[in-house]
Residue, then its C-alpha position, 0 to 999 in steps of 0.5 A: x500500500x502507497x505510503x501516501x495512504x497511510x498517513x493520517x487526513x490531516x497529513x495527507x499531501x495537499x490537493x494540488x499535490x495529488x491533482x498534478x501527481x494524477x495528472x502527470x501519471x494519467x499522460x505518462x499511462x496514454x503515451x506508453x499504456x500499462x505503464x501505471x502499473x509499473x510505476x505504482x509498484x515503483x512508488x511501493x517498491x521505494x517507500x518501503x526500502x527508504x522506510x527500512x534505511x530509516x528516511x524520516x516520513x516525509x523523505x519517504x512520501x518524497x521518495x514515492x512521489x519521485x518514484x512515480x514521477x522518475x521517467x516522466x522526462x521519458x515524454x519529450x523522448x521520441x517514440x522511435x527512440x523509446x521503442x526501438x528494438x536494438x541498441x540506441x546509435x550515439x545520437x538517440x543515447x544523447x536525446x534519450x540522456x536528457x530525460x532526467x533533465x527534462x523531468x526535473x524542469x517539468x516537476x519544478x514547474x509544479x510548486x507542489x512537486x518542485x522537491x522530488x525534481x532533485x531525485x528525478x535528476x539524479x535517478x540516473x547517476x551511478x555509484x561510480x560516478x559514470x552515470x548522468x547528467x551531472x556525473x555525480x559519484x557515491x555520498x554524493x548522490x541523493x541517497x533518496x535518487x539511489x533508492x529510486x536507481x535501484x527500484x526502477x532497474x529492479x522494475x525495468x528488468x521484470x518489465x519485457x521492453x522492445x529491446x529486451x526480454x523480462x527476467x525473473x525475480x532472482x535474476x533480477x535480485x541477483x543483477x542488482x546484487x553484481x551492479x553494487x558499488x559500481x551502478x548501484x549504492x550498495x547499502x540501498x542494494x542490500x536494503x532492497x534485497x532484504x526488503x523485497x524477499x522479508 
């Protein structure tokens, strides 16, 4: 259960919050269908695991929203880009790059969700300091944006996308597992893993 829905009436985020969360997770549904699903897992999936690193409350209801709202970028991202079933040429990685950006600008637009648009940015960074787009490396990542790294690859690889087939559960925990210290924070890794299979 959405960690927004534990929390006591007077606590809930404002209206405007959950006005242009829906908004945004209703166009990102219609551009790419059955998505939702994904990316309320997604937001489950991060509260949890923020939950269980000890996050204060309201970072977790933060973590969850940038969950949600991590791939919303992916929108300004051509079809032939995100569909395309082999590997991306120098140019189309260079467009489908700019995705973090992009969705940072979008939610900052927002007052309401301006504070997730640092974890957008940086959900793509890598513990290794070889991610995108600021190239950003360990402690200096947002323990929050790692926390989203890991659950969105978790997801992505359950997912069948044109350019690949959906792995199993194990596989999925074991990739994160070997990705630790170098794409992925390992103590969020280790987190996750413990959290996903308790």
């Amino acid at each position: 259960m959405s960690v927004l829905a534990h929390l006591h009436p007077q606590e809930q985020p404002p209206r405007q919050t959950r006005e242009c969360l829906g908004l945004l997770l209703k166009v990102l549904n219609e551009h790419d269908p059955g998505v939702l699903e994904d990316l309320n897992r997604m937001g489950h999936l991060a509260s949890d695991t923020a939950r269980a690193l000890g996050l204060e409350d309201l970072e977790v209801e933060r973590v969850e929203l940038a969950a949600r709202l991590h791939d919303v970028g992916k929108l300004a991202v051509p079809d032939s880009i995100l569909s395309k079933p082999g590997a991306l040429d120098e140019q189309e990685w260079e467009v489908m790059r700019m995705h973090p950006e992009i969705g940072a600008r979008i939610v900052a637009s927002a007052p309401s969700l301006a504070h997730t648009a640092e974890l957008i940015r940086s959900h793509h960074e890598r513990h290794d300091g070889t991610g995108y787009p600021d190239g950003l490396s360990g402690e200096e990542i947002p323990l929050s944006a790692a926390v989203i790294a890991v659950c969105a690859a978790f997801v992505a690889m359950m997912r069948h996308r044109p350019y690949s087939d959906a792995i199993t559960v194990e596989e999925a925990l074991a990739e994160l597992r070997r990705c630790a210290g170098t794409q992925f924070h390992p103590v969020v890794v280790e987190t996750f893993c413990r959290t996903f299979v308790a």
